[in-house]
Backbone as ProteinMPNN parsed JSONL, in Angstrom:
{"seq_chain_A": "XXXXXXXXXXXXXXXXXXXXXXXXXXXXXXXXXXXXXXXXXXXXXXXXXXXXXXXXXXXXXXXXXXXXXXXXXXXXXXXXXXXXXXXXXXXXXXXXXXXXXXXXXXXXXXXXXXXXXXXXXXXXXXXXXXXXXXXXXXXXXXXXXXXXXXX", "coords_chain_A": {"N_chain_A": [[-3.914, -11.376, -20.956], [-1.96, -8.46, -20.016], [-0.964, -8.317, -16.25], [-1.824, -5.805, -13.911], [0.234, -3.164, -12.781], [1.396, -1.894, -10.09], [0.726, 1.545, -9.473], [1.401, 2.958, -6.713], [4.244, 2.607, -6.516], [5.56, 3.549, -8.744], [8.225, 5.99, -9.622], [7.845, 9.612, -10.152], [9.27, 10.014, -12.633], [8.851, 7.611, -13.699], [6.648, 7.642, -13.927], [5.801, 9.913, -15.332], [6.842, 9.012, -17.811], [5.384, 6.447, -18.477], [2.74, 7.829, -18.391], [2.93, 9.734, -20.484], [3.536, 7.628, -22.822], [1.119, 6.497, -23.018], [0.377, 8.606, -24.144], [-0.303, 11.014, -23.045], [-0.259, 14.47, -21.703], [2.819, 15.482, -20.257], [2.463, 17.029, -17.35], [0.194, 15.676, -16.521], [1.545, 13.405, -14.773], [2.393, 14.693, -12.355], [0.288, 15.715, -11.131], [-1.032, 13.72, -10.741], [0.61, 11.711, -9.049], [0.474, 13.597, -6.941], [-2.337, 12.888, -5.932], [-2.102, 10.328, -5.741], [0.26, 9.983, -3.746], [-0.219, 12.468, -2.039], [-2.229, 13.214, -1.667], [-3.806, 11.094, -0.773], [-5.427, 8.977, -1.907], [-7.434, 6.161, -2.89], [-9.113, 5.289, -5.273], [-9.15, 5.137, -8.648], [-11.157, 6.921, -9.183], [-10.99, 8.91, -7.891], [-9.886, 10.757, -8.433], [-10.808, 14.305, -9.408], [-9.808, 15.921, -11.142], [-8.841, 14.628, -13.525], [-8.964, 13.775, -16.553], [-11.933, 11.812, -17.517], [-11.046, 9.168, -19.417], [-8.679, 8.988, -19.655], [-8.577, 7.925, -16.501], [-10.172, 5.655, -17.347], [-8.16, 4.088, -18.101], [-5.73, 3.908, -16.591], [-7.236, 2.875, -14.605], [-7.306, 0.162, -15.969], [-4.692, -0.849, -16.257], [-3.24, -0.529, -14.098], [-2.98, -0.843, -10.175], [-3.666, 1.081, -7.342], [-1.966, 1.014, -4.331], [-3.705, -0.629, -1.77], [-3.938, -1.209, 1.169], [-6.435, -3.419, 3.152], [-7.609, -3.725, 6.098], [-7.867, -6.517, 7.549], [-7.659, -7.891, 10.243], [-7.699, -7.138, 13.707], [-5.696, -7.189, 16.322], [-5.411, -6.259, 20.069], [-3.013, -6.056, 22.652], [-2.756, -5.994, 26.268], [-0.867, -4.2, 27.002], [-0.693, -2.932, 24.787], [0.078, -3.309, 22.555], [-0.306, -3.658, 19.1], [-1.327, -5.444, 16.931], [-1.389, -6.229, 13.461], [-3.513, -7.634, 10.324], [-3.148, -7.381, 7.26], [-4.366, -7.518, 3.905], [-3.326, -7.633, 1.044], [-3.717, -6.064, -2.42], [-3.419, -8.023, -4.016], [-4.852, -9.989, -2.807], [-2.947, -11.643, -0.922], [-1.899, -11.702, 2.516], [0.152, -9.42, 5.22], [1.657, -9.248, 7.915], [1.626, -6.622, 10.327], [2.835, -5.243, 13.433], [2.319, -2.599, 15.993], [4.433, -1.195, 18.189], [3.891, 0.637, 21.482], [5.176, 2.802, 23.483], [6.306, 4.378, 26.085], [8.227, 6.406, 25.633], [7.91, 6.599, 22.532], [6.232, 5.155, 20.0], [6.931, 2.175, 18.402], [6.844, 0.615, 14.664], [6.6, -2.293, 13.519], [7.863, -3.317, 10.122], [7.231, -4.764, 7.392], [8.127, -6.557, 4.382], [7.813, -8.313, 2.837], [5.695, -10.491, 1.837], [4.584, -13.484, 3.535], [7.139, -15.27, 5.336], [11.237, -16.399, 6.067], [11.646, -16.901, 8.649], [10.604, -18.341, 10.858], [9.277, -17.474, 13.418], [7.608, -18.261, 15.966], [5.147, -17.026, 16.934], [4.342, -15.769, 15.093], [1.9, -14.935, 12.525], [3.123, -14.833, 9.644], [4.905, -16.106, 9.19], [4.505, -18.962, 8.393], [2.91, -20.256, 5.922], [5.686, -19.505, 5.018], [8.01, -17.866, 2.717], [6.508, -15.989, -0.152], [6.097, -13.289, -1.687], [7.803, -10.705, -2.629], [7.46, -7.462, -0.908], [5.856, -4.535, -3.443], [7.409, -1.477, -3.129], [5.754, 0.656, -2.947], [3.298, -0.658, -1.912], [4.759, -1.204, 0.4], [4.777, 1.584, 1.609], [2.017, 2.415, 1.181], [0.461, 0.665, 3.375], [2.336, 1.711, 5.62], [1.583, 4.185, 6.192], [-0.825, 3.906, 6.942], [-0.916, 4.663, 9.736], [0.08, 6.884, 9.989], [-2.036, 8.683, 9.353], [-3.983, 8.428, 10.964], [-4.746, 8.529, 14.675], [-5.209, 5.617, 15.64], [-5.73, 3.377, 13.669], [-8.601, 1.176, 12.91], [-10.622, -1.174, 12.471]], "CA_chain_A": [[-3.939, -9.991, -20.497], [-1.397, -8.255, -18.671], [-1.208, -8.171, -15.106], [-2.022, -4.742, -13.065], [1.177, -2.838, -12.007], [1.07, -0.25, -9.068], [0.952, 2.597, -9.506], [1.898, 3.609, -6.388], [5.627, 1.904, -6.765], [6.304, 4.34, -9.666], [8.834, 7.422, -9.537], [7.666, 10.503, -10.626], [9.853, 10.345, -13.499], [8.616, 6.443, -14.258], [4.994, 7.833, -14.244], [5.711, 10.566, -16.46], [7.228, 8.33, -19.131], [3.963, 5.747, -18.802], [2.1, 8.792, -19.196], [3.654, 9.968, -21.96], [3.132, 6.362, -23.917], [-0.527, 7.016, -23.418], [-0.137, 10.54, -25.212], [-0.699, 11.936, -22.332], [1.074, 15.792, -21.269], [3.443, 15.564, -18.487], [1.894, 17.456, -16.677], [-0.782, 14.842, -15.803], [2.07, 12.619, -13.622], [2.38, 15.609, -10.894], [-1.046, 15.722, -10.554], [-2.107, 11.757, -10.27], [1.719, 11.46, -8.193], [-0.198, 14.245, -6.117], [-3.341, 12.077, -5.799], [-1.535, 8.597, -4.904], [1.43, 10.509, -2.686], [-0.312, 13.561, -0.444], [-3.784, 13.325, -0.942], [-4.176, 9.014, -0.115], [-6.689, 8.121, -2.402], [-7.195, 4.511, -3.251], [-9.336, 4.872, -5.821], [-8.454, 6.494, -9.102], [-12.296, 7.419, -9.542], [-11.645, 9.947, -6.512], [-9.277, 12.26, -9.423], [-11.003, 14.987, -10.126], [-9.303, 16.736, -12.082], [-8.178, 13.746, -14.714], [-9.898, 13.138, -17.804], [-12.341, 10.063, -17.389], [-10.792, 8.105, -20.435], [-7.405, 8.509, -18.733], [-8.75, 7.302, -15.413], [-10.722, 4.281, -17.258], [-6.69, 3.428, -18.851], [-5.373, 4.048, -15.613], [-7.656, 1.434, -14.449], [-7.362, -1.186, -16.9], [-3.498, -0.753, -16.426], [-2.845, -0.167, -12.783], [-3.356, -0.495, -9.112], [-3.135, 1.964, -6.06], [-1.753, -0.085, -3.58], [-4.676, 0.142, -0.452], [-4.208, -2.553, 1.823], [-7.582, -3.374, 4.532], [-7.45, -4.278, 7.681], [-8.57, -7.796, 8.148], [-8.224, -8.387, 11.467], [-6.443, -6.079, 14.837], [-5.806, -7.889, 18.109], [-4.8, -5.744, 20.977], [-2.405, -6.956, 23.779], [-3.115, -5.432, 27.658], [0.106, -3.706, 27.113], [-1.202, -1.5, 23.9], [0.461, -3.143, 21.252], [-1.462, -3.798, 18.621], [-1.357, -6.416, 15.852], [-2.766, -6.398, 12.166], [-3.265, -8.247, 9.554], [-3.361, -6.466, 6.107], [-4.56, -7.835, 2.981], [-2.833, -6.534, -0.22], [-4.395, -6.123, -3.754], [-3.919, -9.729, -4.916], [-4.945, -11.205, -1.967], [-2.132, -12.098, -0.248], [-2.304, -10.906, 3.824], [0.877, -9.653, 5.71], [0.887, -8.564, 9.507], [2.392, -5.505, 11.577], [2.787, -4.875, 14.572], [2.607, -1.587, 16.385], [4.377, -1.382, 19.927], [3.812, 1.315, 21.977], [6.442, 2.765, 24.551], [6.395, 5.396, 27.19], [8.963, 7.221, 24.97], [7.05, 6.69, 21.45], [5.955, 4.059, 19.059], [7.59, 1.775, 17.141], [6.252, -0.405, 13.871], [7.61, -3.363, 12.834], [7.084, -3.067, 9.236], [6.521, -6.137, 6.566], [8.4, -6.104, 3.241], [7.517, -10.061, 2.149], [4.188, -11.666, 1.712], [5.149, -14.603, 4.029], [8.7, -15.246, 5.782], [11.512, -17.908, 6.299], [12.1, -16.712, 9.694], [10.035, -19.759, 11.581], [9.216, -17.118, 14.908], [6.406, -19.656, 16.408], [4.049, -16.392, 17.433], [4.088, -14.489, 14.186], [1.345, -16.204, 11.224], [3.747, -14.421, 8.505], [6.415, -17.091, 8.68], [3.026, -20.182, 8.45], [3.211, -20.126, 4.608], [6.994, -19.859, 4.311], [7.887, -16.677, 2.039], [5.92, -15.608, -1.041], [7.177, -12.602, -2.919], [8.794, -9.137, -1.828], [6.292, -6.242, -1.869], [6.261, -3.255, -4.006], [7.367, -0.143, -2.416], [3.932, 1.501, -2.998], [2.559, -1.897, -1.277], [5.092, -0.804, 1.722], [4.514, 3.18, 2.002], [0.288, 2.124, 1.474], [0.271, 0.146, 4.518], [2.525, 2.127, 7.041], [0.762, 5.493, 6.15], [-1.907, 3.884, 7.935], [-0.63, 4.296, 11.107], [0.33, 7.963, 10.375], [-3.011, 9.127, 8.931], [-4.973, 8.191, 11.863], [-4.008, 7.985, 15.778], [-5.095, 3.986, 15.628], [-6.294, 2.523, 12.492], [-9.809, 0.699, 13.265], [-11.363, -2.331, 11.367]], "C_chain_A": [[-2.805, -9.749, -19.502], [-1.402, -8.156, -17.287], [-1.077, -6.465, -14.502], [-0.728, -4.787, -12.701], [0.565, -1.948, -10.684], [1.681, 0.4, -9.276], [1.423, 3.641, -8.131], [3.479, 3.686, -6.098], [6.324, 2.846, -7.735], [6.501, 5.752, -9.169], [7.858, 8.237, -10.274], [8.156, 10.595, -12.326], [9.232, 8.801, -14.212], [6.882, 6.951, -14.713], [4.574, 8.95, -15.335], [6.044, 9.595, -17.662], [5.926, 7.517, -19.218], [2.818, 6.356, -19.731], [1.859, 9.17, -20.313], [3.241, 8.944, -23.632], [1.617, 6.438, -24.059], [-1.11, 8.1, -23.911], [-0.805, 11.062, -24.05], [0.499, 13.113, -21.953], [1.809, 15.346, -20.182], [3.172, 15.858, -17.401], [0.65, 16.909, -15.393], [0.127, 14.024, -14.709], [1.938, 13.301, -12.552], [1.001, 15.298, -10.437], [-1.532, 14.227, -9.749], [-1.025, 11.477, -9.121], [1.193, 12.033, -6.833], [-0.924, 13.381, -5.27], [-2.874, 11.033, -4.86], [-0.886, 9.016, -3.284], [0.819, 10.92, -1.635], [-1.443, 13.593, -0.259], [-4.479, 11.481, -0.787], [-4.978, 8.54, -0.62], [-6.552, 6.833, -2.595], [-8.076, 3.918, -4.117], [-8.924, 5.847, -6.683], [-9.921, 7.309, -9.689], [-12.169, 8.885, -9.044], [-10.313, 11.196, -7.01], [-9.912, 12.938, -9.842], [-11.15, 15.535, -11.201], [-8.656, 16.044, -13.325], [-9.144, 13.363, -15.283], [-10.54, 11.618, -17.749], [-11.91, 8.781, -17.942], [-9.53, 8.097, -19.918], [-7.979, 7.554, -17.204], [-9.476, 5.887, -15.811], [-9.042, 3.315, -17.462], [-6.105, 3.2, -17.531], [-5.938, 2.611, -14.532], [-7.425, 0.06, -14.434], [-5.708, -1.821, -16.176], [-2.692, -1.321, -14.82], [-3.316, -0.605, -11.315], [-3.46, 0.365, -8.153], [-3.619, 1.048, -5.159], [-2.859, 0.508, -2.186], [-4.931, -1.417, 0.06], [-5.445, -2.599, 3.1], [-7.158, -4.355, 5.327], [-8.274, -5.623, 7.7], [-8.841, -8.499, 9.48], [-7.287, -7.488, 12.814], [-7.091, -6.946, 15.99], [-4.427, -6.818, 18.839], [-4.511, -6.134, 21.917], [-3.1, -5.642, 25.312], [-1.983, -4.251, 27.254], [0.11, -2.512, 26.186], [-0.109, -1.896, 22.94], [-0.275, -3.518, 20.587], [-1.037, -4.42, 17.401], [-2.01, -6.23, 14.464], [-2.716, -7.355, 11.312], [-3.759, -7.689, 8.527], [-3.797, -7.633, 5.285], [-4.136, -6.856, 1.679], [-4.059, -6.495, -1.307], [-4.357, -7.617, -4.452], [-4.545, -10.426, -4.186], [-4.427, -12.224, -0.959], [-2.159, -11.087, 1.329], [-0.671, -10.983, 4.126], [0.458, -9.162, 7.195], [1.97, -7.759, 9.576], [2.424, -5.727, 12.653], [2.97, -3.399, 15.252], [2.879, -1.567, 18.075], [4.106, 0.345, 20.269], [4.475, 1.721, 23.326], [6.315, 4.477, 25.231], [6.955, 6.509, 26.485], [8.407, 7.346, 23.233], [6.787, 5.294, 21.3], [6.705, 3.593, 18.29], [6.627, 0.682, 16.28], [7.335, -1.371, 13.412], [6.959, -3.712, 11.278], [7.82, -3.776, 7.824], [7.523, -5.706, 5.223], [8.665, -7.244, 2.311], [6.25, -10.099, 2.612], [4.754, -12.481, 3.015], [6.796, -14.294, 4.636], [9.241, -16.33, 6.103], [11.695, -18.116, 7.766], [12.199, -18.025, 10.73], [9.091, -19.202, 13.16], [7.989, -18.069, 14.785], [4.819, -18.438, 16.886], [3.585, -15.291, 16.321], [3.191, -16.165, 12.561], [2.076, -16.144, 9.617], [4.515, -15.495, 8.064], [5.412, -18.888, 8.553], [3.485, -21.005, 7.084], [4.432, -20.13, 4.156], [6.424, -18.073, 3.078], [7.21, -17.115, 0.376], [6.283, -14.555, -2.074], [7.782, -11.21, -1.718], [7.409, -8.15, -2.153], [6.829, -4.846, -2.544], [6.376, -1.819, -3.335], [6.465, 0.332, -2.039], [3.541, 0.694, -1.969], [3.021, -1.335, 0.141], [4.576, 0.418, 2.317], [2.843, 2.664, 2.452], [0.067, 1.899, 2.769], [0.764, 0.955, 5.966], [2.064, 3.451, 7.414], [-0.148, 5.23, 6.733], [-1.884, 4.376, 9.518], [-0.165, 5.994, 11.347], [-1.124, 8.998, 9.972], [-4.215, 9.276, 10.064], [-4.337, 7.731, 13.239], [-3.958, 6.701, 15.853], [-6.197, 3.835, 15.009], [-7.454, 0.969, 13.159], [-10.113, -0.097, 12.235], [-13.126, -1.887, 11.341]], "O_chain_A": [[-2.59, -10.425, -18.495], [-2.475, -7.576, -17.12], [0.001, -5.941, -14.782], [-0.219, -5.847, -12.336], [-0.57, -1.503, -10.513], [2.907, 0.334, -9.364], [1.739, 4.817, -8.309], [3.962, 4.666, -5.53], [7.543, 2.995, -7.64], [5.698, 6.504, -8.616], [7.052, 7.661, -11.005], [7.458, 11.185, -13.15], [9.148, 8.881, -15.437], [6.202, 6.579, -15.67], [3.536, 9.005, -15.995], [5.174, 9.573, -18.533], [5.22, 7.907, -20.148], [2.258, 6.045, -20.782], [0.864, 9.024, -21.024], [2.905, 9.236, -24.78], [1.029, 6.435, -25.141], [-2.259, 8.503, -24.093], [-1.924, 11.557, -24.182], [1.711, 12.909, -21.895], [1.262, 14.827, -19.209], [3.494, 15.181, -16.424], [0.32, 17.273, -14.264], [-0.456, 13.89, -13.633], [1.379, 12.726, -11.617], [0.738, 14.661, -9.417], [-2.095, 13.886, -8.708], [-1.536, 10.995, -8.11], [1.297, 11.397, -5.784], [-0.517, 13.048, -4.157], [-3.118, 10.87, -3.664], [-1.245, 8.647, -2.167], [0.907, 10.376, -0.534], [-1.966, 13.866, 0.822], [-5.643, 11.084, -0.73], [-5.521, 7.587, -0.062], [-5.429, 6.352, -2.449], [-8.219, 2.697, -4.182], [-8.495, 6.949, -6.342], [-9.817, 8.201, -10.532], [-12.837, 9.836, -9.451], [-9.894, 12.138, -6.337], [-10.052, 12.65, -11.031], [-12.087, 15.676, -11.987], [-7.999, 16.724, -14.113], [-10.086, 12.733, -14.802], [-9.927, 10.559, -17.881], [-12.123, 7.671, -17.454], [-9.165, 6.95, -19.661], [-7.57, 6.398, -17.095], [-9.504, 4.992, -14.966], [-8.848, 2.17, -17.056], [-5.96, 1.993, -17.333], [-5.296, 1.73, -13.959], [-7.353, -0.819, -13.575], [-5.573, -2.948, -15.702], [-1.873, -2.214, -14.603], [-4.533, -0.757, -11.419], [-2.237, 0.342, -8.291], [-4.705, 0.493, -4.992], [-2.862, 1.647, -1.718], [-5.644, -2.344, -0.324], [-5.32, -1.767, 3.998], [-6.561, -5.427, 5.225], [-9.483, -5.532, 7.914], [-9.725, -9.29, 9.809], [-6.088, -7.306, 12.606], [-8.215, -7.25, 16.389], [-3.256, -6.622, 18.515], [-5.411, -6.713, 22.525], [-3.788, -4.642, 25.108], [-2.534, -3.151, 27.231], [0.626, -1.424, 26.442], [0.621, -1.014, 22.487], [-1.284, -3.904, 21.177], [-0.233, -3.738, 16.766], [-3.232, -6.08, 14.43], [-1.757, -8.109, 11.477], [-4.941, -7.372, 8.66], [-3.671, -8.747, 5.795], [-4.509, -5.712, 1.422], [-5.199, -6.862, -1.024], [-5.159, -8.123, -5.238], [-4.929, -11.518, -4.606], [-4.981, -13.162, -0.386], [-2.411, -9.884, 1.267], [-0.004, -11.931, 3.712], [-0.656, -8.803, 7.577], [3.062, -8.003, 9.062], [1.838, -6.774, 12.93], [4.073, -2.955, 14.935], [2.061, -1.788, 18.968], [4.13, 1.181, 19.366], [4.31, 0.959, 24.279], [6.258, 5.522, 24.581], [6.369, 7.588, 26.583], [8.624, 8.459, 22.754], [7.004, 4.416, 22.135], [7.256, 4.296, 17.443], [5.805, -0.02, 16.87], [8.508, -1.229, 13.068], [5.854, -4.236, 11.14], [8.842, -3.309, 7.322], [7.679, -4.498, 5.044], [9.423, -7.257, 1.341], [5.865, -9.737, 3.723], [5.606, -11.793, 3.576], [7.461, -13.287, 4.393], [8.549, -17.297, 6.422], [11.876, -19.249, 8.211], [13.184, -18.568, 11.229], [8.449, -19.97, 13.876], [7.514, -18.522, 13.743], [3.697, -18.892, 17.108], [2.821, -14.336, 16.463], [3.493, -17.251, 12.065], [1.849, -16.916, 8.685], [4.766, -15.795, 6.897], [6.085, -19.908, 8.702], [4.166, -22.03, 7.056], [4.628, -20.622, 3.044], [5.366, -17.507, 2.802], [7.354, -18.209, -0.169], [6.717, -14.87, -3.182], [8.011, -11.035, -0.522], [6.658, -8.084, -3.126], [7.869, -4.242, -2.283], [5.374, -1.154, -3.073], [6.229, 0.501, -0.843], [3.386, 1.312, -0.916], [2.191, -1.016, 0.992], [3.993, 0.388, 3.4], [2.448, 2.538, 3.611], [-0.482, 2.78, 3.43], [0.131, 0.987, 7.021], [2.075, 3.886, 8.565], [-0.665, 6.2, 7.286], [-2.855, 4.388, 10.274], [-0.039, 6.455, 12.481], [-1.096, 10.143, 10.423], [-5.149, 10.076, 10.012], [-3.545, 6.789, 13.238], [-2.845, 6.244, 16.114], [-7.339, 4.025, 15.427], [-7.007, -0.025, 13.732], [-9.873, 0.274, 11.086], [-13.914, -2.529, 10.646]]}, "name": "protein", "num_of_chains": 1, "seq": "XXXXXXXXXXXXXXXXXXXXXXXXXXXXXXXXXXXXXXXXXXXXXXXXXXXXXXXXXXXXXXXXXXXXXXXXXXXXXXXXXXXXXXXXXXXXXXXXXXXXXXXXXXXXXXXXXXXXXXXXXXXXXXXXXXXXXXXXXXXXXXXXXXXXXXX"}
């Protein structure tokens, strides 16, 4: 069996053509692009408006990348640590600092790393793969969706 892509990694124009191969109208990418993009779902049960036998294909086929929070340690100082878990199973971490003048994220785009820093668990494992766009956007939308993302 094939392996699950994400779906949230695909263009507009990549999700129409998918579409398309499933005889589906064009019309359906805006909508589900909608779904993934502005309204954050993370499951594709929580489409409405899409035909159930598309959403079981959609399923079978696909992921929407929705990474959980496995674990947040907060420093005195108000930065704040995470550790994500993707869709396969693989965990990366963030960090969110916090600064008089705003916030900054330091934000993940490997499973693992070769780096070696001695205080980060990313670089433990040594690198793993690259993540999928979707995988990236999923994760740092957390941080804009909600003042501070809670386990």
């Amino acid at each position: 069996m094939e392996q699950k892509r994400c779906i949230s990694s695909l263009t507009l124009a990549e999700l129409t053509a998918e579409l398309k191969a499933l005889g589906q109208p064009g019309f359906r990418a805006k909508q589900i692009f909608h779904w993934v993009h502005q309204k954050l779902v993370t499951e594709f049960s929580a489409m409405t408006d899409q035909p159930k036998t598309l959403l079981a294909k959609l399923e079978e086929t696909f992921y929407i990348a929705a990474p959980q929070i496995e674990r947040r340690q907060e420093a005195k100082d108000g930065t704040v640590k995470y550790l994500l878990r993707m869709a396969d199973g693989n965990c990366i971490e963030t960090v969110v600092m916090r600064y008089h003048y705003g916030n900054t994220v330091c934000v993940s785009t490997q499973v693992g790393c070769r780096m070696g820093c001695r205080f980060c668990a990313s670089t433990q494992a040594g690198r793993v793969r690259n993540l999928e766009a979707g995988e990236i956007c999923s994760y740092t939308r957390l941080f804009y969706t909600s003042p501070s993302p809670r386990d």
